[in-house]
C-alpha positions as CSV (number, residue, x, y, z in Angstrom):
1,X,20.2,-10.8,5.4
2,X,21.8,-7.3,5.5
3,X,21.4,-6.9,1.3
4,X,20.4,-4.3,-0.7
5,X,20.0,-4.2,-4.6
6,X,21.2,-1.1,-6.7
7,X,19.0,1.0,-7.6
8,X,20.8,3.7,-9.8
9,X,19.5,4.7,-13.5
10,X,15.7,4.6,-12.2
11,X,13.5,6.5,-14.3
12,X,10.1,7.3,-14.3
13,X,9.8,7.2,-10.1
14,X,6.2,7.0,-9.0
15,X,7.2,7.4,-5.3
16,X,10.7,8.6,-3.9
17,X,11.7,8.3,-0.2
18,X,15.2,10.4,0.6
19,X,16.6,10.4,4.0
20,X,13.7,9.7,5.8
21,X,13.5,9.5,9.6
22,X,11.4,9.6,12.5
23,X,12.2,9.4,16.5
24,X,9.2,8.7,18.7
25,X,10.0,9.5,22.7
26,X,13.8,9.5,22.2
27,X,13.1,5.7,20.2
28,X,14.6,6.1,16.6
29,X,11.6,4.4,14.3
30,X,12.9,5.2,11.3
31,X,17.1,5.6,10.3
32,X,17.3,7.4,6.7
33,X,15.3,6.0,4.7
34,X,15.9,5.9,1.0
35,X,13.8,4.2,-1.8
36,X,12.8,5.1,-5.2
37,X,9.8,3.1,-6.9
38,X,9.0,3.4,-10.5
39,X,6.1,3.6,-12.1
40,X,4.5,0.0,-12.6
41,X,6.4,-1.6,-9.9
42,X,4.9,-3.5,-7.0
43,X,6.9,-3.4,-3.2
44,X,6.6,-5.6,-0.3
45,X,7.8,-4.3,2.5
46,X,8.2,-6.9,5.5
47,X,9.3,-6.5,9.0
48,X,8.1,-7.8,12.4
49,X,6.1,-5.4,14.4
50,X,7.9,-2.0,15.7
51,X,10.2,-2.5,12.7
52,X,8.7,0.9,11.4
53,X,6.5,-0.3,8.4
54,X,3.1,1.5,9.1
55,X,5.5,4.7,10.9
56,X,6.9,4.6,6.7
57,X,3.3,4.1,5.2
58,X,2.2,7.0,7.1
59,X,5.0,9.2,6.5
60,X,4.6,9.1,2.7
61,X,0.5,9.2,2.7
62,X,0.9,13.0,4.7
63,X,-0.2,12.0,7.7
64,X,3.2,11.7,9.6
65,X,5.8,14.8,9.4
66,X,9.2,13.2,9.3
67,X,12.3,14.6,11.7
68,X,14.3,14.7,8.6
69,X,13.6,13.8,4.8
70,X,11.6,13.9,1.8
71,X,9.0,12.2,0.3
72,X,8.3,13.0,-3.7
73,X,5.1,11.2,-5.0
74,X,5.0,11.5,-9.1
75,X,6.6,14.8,-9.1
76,X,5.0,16.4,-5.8
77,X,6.8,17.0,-2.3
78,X,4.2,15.5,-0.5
79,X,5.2,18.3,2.3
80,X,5.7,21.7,-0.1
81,X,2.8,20.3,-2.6
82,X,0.7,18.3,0.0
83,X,-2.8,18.3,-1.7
84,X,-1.0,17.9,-5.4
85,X,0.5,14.7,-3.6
86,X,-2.2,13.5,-1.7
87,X,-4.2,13.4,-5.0
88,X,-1.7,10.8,-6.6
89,X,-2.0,8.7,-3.6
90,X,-4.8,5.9,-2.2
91,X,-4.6,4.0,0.9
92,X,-6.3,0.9,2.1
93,X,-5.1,-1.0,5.5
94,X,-6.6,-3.1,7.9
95,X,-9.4,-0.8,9.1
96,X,-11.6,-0.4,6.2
97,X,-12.2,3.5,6.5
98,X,-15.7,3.2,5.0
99,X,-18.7,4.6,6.4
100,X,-20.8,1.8,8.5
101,X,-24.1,3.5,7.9
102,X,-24.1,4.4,3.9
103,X,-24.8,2.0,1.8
104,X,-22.2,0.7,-1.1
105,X,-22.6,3.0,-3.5
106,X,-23.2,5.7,-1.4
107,X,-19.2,5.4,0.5
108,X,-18.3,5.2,-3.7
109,X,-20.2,8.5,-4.5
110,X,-19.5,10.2,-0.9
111,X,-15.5,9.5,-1.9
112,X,-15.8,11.0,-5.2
113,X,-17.3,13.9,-4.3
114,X,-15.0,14.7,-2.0
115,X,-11.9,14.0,-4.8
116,X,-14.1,15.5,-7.3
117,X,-13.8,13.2,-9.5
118,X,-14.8,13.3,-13.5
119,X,-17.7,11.5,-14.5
120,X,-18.5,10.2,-11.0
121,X,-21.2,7.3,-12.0
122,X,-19.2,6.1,-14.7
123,X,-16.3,5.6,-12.6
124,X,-18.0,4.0,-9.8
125,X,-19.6,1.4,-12.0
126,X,-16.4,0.2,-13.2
127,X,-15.5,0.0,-9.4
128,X,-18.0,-1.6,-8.9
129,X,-17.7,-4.5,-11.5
130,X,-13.8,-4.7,-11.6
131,X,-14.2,-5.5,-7.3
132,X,-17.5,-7.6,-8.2
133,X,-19.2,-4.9,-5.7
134,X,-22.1,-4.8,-8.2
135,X,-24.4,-7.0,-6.2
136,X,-24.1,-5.6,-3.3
137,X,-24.4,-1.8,-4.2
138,X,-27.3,-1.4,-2.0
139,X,-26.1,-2.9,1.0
140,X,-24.9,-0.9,3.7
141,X,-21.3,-1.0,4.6
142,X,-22.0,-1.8,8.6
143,X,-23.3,-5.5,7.3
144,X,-20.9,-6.7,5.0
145,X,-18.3,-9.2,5.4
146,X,-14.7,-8.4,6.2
147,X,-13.7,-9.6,2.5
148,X,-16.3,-7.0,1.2
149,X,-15.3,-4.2,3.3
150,X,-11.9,-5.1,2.2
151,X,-13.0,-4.9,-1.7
152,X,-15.1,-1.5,-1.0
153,X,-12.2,-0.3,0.8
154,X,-10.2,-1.0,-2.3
155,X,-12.6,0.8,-5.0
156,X,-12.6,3.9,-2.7
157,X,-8.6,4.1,-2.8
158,X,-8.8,3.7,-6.5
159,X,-11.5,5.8,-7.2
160,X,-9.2,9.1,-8.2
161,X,-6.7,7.0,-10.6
162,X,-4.1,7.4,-7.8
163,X,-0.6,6.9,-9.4
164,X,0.7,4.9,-5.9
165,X,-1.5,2.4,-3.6
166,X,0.2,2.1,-0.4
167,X,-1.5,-1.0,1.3
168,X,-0.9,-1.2,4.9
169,X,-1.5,-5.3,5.9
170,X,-4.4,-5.7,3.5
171,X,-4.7,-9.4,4.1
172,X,-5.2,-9.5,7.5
173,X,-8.4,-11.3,8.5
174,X,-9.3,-12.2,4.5
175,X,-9.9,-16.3,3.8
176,X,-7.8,-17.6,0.7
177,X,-10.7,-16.7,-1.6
178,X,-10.8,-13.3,-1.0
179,X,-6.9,-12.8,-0.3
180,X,-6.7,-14.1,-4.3
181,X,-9.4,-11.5,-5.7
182,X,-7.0,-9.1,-3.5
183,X,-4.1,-10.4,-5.6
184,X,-6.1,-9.7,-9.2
185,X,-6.6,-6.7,-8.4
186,X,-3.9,-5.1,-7.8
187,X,-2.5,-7.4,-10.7
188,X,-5.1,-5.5,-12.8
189,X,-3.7,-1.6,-10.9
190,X,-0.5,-2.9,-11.8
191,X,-0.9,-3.7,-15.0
192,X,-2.3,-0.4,-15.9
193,X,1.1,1.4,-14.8
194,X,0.1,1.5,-11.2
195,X,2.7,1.5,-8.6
196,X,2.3,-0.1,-5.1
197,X,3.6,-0.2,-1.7
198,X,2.5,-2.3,0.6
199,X,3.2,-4.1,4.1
200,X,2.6,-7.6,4.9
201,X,3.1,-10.2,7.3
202,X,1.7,-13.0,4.9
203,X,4.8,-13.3,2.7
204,X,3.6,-15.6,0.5
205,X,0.3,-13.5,-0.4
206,X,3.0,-10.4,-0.8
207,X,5.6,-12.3,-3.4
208,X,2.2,-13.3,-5.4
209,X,1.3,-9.5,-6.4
210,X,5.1,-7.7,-5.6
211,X,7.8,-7.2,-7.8
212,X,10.1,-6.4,-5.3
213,X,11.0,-7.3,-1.8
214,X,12.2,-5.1,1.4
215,X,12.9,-5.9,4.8
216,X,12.8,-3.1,7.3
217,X,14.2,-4.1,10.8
218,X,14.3,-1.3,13.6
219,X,13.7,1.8,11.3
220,X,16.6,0.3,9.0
221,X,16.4,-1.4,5.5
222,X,18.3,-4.5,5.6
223,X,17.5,-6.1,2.4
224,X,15.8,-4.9,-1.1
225,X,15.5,-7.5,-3.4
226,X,14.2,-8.0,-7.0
227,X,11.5,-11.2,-6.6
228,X,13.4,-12.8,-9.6
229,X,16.8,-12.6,-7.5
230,X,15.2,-15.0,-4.6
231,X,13.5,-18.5,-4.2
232,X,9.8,-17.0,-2.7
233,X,9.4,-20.3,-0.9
234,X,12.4,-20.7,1.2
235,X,12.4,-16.8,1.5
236,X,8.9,-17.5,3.3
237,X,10.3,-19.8,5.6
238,X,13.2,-18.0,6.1
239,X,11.7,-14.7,7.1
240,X,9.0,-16.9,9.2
241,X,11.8,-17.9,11.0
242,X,13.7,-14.5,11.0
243,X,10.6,-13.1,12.8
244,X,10.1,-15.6,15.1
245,X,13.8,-14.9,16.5
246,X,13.2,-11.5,16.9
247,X,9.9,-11.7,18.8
């Protein structure tokens, strides 16, 4: 499993990650870490737990300094130029990060605010309709179903026009019916030049909306993959049973 695909002659990098490492209590969590994503592309980055996935995620949102490395997102060192970075970037994980006690569309306008974003109700309407969040605008975040926290979580992350998504486990706890709106829309981010990183244990939901496969095993990348260059079936099964040995 110990592959890696080339990588020279990228252009137009949306997110670039250069010798990056981390040591926690004398426990290396990350080992160098080097990765350049261009614009449009969508990563899956799989590993068991303690590989060093969410350590990475953190580490390029700015919420992590690294013992060593850099992190350039669109341009920015997300350490020199931290708020001109943080602006490119959203984040959605597990934990929704949405205010229980506002309603919908008040977490939507509270958001924008904050990023001071252009033409605030505009935006948030077509947030609203492209996460089918229009119904419930009223609603109060503290009520609403996992799958709905999941898709208001979303909306926030987009609501800047970040030019990188980094999606830490974003399927965990969703049905099938909500895990496939999940996949259109970050189809739909995609499409529209977006770039994403994200980590996953569900494999299968990850090959459906990634271009691009990693696997990170203790703090090291052991295999980057183009999806076209493997069989996303027996890749499934085979990383299933990858994890399994290592638990």
């Amino acid at each position: 499993m110990h592959e890696t695909a080339a990588r020279d002659g990228l252009t137009n990098v949306a997110l670039g990650v250069h010798g990056v490492s981390k040591t926690f209590v004398a426990r290396p969590v990350l080992r160098g870490i080097d990765l350049a994503v261009p614009m449009g592309q969508a990563v899956c980055l799989c590993g068991i737990n303690g590989a060093g996935k969410s350590t990475l995620l953190r580490i390029v949102a700015g919420l992590l300094r690294p013992d060593h490395g850099t992190v350039i997102v669109n341009g920015c060192d997300i350490r020199r130029h931290a708020e001109a970075a943080k602006r490119q970037l959203g984040m959605i994980s597990h934990a929704s990060m949405v205010y229980p006690e506002l309603t919908v569309s008040e977490n939507l306008t509270f958001a924008a605010r904050l990023y001071g974003v252009a033409d605030r109700a505009a935006r948030i309407e077509e947030l609203l309709a492209g996460t089918a969040l229009s119904p419930f605008r009223h609603d109060r975040a503290g009520i609403l179903s996992r799958g709905l926290l999941q898709r208001l979580a979303i909306a926030r992350a987009l609501l800047h026009k970040p030019v990188v998504l980094l999606a830490d486990e974003p399927f965990t706890g969703l049905d099938a019916d909500v895990s496939e709106r999940l996949v259109a829309i970050f189809d739909q981010f995609v499409r529209g030049g977006g770039t994403i990183l994200m980590t996953t244990h569900d494999t299968r939901m990850g090959l459906r909306c990634c271009h691009r496969v990693m696997i990170l095993d203790k703090g090291i990348l052991i295999l980057d993959r183009m999806k076209e260059q493997i069989d996303s079936e027996q890749f499934a099964g085979d990383y299933l049973s990858y994890a399994r040995s290592m638990s």
